[in-house]
One Martini backbone bead per residue (centre of mass of N, CA, C, O) as a GRO file, in nm:
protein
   64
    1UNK     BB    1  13.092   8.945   6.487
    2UNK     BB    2  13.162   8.857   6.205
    3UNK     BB    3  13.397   8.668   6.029
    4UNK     BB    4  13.597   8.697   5.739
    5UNK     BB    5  13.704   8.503   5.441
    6UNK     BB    6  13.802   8.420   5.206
    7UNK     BB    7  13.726   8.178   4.929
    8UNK     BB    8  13.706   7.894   4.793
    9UNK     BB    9  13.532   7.775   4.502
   10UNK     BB   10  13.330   7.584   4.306
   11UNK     BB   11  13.196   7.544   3.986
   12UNK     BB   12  12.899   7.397   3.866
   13UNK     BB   13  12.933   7.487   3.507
   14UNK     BB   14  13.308   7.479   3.508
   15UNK     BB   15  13.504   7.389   3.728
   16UNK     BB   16  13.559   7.682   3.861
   17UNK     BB   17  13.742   7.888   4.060
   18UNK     BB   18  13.650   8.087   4.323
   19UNK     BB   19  13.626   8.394   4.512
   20UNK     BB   20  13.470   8.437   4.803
   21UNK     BB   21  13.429   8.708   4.942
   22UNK     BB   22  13.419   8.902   5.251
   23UNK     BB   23  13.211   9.119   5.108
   24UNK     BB   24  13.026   8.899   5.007
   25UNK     BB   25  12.927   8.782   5.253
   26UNK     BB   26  12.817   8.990   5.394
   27UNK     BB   27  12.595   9.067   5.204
   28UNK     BB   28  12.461   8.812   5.210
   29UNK     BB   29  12.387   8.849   5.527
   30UNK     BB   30  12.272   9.130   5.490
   31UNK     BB   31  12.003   8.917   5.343
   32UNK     BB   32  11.994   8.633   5.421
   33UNK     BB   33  12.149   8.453   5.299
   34UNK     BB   34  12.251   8.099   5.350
   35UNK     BB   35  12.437   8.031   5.091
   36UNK     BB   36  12.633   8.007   4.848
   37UNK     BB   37  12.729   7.994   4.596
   38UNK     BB   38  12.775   7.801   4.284
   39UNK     BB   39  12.861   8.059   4.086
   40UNK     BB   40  13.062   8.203   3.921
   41UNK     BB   41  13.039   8.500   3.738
   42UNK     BB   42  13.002   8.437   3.476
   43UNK     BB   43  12.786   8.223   3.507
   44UNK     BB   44  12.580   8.448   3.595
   45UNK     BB   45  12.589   8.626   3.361
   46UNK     BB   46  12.500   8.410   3.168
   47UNK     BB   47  12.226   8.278   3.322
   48UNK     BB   48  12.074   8.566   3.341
   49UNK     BB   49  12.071   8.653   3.015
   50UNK     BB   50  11.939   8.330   2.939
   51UNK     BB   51  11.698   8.296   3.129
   52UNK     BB   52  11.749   8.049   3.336
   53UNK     BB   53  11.515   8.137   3.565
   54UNK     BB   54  11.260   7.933   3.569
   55UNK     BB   55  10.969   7.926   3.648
   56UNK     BB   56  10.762   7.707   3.709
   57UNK     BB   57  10.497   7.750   3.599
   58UNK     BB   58  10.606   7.833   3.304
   59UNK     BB   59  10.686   7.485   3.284
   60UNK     BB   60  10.380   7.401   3.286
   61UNK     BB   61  10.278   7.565   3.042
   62UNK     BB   62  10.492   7.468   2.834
   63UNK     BB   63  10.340   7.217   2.856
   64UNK     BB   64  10.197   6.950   2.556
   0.00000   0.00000   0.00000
């Protein structure tokens, strides 16, 4: 069974410290998930209200 401890993280779009808690990482591995996030949580609910997460598909339709 891995062991989890909190961890301090830079957020790739505001240069602020986050915490990766011990719960959120356990969380990440029973999805399977690989990465560590790299967005604070303000940032990532910013940037998925904002749509930030465009389809490549998407992004090569509206190319004109």
């Amino acid at each position: 069974m891995p062991f989890y401890k909190d961890m301090p993280l830079v957020c790739r779009s505001c240069g602020e410290t986050f915490i990766f808690t011990a719960g959120e990482q356990e969380f990440y591995a029973d999805k399977g998930f690989l990465n560590e996030p790299t967005r604070c949580p303000k940032c990532r609910v910013r940037r998925d209200s904002s749509g930030g997460r465009g389809r490549r598909e998407d992004r090569k339709e509206n190319r004109s």
